[in-house]
C-alpha positions as CSV (number, residue, x, y, z in Angstrom):
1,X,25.1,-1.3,5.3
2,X,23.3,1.7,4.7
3,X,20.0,2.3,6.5
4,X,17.5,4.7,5.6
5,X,14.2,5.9,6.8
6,X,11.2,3.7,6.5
7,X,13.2,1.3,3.9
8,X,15.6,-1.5,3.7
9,X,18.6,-1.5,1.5
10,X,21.8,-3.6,1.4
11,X,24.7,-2.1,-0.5
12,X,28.0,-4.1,-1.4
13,X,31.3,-2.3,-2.6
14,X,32.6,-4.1,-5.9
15,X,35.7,-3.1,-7.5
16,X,33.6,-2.1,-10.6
17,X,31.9,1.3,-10.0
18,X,29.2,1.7,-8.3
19,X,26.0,2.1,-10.5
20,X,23.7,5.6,-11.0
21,X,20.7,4.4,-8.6
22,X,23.4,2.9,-6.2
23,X,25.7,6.2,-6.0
24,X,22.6,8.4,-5.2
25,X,21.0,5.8,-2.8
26,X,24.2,6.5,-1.1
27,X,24.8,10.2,-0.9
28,X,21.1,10.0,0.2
29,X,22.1,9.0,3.2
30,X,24.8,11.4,3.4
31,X,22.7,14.3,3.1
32,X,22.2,14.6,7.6
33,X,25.8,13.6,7.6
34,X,28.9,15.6,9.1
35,X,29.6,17.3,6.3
36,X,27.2,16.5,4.0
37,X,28.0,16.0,0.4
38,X,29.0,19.2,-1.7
39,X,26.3,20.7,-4.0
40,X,28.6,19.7,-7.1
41,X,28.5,16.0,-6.1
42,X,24.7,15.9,-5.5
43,X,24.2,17.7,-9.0
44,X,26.6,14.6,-10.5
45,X,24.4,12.2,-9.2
46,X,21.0,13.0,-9.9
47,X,22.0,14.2,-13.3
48,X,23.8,10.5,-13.7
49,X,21.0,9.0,-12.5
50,X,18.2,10.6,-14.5
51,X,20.3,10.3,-17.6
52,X,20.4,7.0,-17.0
53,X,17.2,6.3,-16.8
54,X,16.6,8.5,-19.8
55,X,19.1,6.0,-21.9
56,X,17.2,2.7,-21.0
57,X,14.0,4.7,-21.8
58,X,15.4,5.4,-25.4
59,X,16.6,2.1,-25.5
60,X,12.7,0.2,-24.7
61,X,10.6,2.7,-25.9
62,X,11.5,3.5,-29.5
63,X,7.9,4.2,-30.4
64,X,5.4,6.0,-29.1
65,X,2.5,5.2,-27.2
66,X,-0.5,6.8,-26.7
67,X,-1.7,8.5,-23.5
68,X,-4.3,5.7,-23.3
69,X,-2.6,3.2,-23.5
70,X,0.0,4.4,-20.9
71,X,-3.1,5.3,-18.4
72,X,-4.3,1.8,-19.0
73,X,-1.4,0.0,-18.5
74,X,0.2,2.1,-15.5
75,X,-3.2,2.3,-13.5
76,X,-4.5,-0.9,-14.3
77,X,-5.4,-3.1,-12.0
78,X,-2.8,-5.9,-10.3
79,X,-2.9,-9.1,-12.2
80,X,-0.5,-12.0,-13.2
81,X,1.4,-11.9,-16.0
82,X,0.9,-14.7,-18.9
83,X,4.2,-14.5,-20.4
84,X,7.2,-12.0,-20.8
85,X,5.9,-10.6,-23.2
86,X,2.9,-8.8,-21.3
87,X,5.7,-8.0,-18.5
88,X,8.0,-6.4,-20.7
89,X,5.2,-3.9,-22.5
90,X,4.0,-3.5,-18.7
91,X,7.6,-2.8,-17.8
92,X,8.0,-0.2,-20.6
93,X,5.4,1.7,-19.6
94,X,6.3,2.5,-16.0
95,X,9.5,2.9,-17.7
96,X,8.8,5.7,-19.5
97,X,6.4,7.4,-17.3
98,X,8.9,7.3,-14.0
99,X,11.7,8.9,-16.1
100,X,8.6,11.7,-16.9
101,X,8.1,12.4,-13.9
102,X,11.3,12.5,-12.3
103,X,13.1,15.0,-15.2
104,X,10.1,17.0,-14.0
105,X,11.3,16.7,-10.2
106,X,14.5,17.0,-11.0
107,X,14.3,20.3,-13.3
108,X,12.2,21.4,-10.5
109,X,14.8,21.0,-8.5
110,X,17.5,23.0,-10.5
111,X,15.6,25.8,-10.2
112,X,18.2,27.4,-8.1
113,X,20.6,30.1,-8.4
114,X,23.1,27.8,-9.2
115,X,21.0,26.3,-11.7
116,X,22.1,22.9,-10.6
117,X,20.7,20.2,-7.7
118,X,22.0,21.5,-4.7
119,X,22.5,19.0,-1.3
120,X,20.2,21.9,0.2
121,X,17.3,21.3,-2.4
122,X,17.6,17.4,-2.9
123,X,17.6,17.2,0.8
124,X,13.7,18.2,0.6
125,X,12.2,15.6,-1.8
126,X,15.2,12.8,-0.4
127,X,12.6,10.5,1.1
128,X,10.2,10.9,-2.8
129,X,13.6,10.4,-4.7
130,X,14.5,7.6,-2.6
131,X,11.3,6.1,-3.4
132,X,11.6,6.5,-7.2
133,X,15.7,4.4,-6.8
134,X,14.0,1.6,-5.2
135,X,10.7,1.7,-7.2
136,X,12.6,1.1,-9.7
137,X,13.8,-2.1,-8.9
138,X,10.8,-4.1,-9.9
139,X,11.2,-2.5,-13.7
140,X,14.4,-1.9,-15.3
141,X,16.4,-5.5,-13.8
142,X,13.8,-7.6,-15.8
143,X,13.9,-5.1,-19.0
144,X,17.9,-5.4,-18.6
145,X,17.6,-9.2,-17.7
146,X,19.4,-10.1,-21.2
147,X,22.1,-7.8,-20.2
148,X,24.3,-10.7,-17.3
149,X,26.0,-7.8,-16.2
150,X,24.1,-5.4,-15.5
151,X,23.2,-4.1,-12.0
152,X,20.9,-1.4,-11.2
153,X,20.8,-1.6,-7.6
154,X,21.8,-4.7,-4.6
155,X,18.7,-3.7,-1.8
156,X,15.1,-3.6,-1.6
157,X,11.9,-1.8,0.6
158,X,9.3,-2.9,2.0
159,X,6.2,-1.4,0.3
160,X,3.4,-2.8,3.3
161,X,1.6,-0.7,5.3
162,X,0.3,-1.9,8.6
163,X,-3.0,-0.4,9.0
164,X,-2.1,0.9,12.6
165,X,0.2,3.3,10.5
166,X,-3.3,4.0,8.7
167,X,-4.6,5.0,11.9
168,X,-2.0,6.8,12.9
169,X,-2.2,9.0,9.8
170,X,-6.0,9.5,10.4
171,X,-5.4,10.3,13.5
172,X,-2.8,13.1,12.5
173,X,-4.9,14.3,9.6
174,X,-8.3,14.9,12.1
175,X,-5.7,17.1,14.6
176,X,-3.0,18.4,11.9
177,X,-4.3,22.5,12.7
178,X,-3.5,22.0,15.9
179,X,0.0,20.2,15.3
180,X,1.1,22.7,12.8
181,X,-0.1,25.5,14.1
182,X,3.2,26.8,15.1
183,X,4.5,26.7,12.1
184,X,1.4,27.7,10.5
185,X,-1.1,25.4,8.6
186,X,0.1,23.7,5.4
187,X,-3.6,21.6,4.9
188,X,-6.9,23.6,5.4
189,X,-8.5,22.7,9.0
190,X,-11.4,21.2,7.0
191,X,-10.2,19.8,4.1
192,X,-8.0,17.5,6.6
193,X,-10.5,16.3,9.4
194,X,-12.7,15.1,5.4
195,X,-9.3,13.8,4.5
196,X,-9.2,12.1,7.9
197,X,-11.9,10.3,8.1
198,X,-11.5,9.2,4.6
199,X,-8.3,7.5,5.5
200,X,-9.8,5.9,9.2
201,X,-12.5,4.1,7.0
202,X,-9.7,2.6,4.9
203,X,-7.5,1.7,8.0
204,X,-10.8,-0.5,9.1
205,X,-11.3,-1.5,6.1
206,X,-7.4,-2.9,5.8
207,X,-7.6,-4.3,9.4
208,X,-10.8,-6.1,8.4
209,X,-10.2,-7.5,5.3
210,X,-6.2,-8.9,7.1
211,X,-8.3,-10.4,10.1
212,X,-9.1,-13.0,7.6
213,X,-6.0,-12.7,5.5
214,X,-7.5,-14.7,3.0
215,X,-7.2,-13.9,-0.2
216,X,-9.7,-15.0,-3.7
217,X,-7.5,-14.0,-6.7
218,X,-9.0,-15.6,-10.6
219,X,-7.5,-17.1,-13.8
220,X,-6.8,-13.6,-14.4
221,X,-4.4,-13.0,-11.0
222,X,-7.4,-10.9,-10.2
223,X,-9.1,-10.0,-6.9
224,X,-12.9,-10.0,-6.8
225,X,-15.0,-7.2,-6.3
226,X,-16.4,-7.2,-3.1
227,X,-18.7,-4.8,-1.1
228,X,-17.8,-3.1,1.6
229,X,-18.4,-4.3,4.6
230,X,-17.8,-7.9,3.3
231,X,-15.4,-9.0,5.7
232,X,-16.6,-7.4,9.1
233,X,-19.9,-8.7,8.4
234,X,-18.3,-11.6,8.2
235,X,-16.4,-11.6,11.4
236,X,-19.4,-10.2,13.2
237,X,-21.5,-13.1,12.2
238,X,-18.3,-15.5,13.1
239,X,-17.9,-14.4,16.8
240,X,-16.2,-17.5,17.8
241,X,-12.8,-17.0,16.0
242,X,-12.2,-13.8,16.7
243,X,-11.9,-12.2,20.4
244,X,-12.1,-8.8,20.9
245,X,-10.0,-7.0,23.9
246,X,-12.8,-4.8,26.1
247,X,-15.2,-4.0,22.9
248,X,-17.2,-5.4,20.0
249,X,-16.4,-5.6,16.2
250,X,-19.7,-5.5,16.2
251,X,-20.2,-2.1,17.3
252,X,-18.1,-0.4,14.9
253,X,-20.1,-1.4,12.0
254,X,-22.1,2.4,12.2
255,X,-18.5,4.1,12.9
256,X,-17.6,2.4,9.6
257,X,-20.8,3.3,8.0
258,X,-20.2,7.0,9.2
259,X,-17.3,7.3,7.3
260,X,-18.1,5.5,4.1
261,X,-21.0,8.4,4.6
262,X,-18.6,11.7,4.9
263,X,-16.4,9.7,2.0
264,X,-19.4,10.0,-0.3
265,X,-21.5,13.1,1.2
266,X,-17.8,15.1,1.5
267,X,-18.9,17.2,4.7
268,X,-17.7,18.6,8.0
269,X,-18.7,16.3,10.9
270,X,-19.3,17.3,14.5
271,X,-16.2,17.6,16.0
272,X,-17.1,15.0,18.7
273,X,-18.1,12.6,16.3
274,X,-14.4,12.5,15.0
275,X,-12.2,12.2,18.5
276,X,-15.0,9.2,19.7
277,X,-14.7,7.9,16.3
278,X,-11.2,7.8,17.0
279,X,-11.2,6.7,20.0
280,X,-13.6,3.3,19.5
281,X,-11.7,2.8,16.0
282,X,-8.5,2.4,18.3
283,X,-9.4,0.2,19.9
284,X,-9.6,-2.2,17.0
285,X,-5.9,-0.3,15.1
286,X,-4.2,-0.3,18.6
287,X,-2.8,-2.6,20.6
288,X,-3.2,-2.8,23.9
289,X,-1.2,-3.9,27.2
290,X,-0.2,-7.7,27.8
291,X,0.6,-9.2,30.7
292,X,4.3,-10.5,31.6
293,X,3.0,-14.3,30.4
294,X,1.6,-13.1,27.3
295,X,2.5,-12.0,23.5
296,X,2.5,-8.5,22.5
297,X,1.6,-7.5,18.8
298,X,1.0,-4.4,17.2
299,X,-2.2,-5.7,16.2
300,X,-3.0,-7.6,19.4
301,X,-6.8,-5.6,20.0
302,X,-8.1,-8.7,18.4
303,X,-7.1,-12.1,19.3
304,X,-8.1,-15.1,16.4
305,X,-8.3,-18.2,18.3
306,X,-8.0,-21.0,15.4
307,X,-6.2,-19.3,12.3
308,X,-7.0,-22.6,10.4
309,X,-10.7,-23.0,10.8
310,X,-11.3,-19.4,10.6
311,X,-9.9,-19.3,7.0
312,X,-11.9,-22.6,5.7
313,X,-15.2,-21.0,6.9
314,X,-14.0,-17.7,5.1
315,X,-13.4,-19.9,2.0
316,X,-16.9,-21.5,2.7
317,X,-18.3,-17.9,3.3
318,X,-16.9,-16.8,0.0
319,X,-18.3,-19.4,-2.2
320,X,-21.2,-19.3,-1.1
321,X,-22.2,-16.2,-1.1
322,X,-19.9,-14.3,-4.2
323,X,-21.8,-14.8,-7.2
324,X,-19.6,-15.9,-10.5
325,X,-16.4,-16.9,-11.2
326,X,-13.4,-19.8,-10.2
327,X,-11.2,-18.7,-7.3
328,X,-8.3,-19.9,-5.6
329,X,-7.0,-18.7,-2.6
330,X,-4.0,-17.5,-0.8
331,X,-3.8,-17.6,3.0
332,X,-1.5,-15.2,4.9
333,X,-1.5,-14.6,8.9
334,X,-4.0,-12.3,10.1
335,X,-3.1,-8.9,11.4
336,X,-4.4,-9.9,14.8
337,X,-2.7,-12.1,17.9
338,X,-1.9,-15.1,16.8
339,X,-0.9,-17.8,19.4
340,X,0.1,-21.3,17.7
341,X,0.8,-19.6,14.0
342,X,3.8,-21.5,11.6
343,X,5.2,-20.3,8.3
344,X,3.5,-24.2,7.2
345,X,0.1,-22.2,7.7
346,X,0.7,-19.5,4.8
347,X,-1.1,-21.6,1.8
348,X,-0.6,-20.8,-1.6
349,X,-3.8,-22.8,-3.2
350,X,-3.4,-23.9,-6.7
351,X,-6.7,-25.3,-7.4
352,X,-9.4,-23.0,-8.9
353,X,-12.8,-23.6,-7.2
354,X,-15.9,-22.6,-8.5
355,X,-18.7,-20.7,-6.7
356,X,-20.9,-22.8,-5.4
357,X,-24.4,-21.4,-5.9
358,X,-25.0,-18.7,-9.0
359,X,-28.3,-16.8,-7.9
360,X,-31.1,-15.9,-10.6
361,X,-30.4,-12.9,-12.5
362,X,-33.6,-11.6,-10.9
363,X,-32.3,-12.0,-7.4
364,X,-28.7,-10.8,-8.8
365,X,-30.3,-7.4,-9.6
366,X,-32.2,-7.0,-6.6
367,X,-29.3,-7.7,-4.5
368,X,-27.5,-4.9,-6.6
369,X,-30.1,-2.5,-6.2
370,X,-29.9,-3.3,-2.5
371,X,-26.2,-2.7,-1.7
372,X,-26.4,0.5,-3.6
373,X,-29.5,1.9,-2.0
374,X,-27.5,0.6,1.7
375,X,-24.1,2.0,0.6
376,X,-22.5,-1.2,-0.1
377,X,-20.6,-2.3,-3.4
């Protein structure tokens, strides 16, 4: 089995060769070995690789499409699929914009004496080209699905990001002169700590919204468009489910409003208010000690004390208070401590439910207005 950095893969040996993606997966993680592969090997294999790529591109793209249409259909927003059909032109598209970018990379990356990928240069962008082989693996099996023997590549990654890691980043980000400085600095001191605080509101807003871990999606596979703020003023108001370790949710509703506030203004803070920002956002990313007796988590700062009735007054919460639309809802387990939680308690929902009270249009706009004029959306 072949391990790498911050993904999962499982690799098989066959008697048939090994496929493009699957060969340079492998020298991959070569490339810290004892001796690493030679630079003629690494140049094989990202030239196999891209060229194959380049041949299913030909093969599913055989005309054109427009700019638009690619920015459409590459940054569009998740959503189900109706049939094969839409999944195939979706497919294509990535398709043919991965293989884009990646001749770039790789030309990019031949820009060496040799004038070939050397083990040297790959070794730089291995963790962004390892990315791109497993990427992959959500496009070009289902294009090649008619094909029974095909294989593109046997592993997977796991593309979630626990919000602690968020943190962590923001964290990093606010102090990165001072990390770097040995080296000398390779972000500008204030362009980071902006940066930073930027990516703290988001880590609240991820460890927020999976408190709840309940999530509206409509006909469409879609998410709705909530404001910010929706779910902590939701477990503010909801004190009972949710126990906080030596602070208050409640209290870090202006440290979330700061940010949203430097995210929109774009300006330098105090430098104090970013380390105690920090510090009481921490307290709700981190975890903290447990006794012998007790369960640890990463997430344990926050301890939700019935999972089930939490997420039914959610539900409630939403349909009462969202204002159009038929949702149903998917229940996952909350990034918090969690005492008596079973896989059983994961809920798909099937039924579509309807809001439950549609305000005036009147009262529609003036809530509008409001949540602008507040910050909200």
């Amino acid at each position: 089995m072949d391990m790498t950095s911050e993904h999962d893969a499982l690799t098989t040996v066959t008697s048939s060769p090994p496929p493009p993606a699957q060969v340079l997966l492998d020298l991959l993680g070569r490339l810290t070995g004892n001796p690493p592969p030679t630079d003629e090997e690494t140049d094989k294999a990202m030239s196999e690789f891209v060229g194959h790529l380049a041949a299913l591109d030909r093969q599913h793209n055989r005309k054109d499409r427009s700019e638009r249409y690619l920015v459409e259909t590459v940054f569009g927003r998740a959503r189900l699929f109706k049939n094969d059909v839409e999944r195939v032109q979706y497919c294509r598209c990535h398709l043919h914009v991965s293989v884009a970018e990646l001749s770039k990379l790789s030309a990019r990356l031949k820009n060496s004496p040799s004038g070939g990928v050397t083990a040297a240069s790959l070794a730089i962008w291995a963790d962004t080209i390892r990315d791109y082989i497993f990427d992959l693996q959500d496009v070009v099996p289902f294009l090649q699905r008619n094909q029974p023997d095909y294989v593109y590549l046997i592993g997977f990654k796991n593309p979630t990001v626990h919000s602690w890691e968020v943190f962590r980043l923001a964290r990093s980000l606010a102090y990165h002169s001072a990390f770097f400085r040995q080296n000398g600095f390779a972000l500008d001191h204030k362009a980071a700590q902006i940066a930073a605080i930027a990516v703290l509101r988001q880590a609240l807003e991820l460890r927020f919204e999976r408190l709840v871990s309940v999530y509206p999606t409509d006909k469409k596979g879609k998410p709705p468009r909530l404001w910010h703020g929706f779910h902590q003023d939701f477990i503010v108001a909801n004190p009972r489910f949710f126990q906080a370790q030596g602070f208050s949710i409640q209290d870090l509703k202006p440290v979330y409003d700061w940010c949203s506030e430097i995210v929109h203004q774009a300006y330098q803070p105090y430098a104090w208010q970013i380390a105690w920002a920090l510090e009481l956002s921490g307290r709700l990313l981190g975890a903290r000690d447990a006794p012998p007796t007790e369960p640890w988590s990463i997430a344990n700062g926050v301890e939700v004390v019935d999972v089930q009735e939490m997420q039914n007054a959610f539900e409630v919460h939403f349909l009462e208070t969202y204002e159009h639309g038929e949702w149903k809802m998917t229940r996952r387990r909350p990034e918090a401590l969690v005492r008596h939680w079973t896989s059983a308690m994961a809920v798909h929902g099937e039924a579509f439910r309807p809001v439950r009270r549609r305000p005036s249009l009147l009262r529609r706009i003036a809530k509008r207005i409001s949540r602008l004029w507040t910050g909200k959306r």
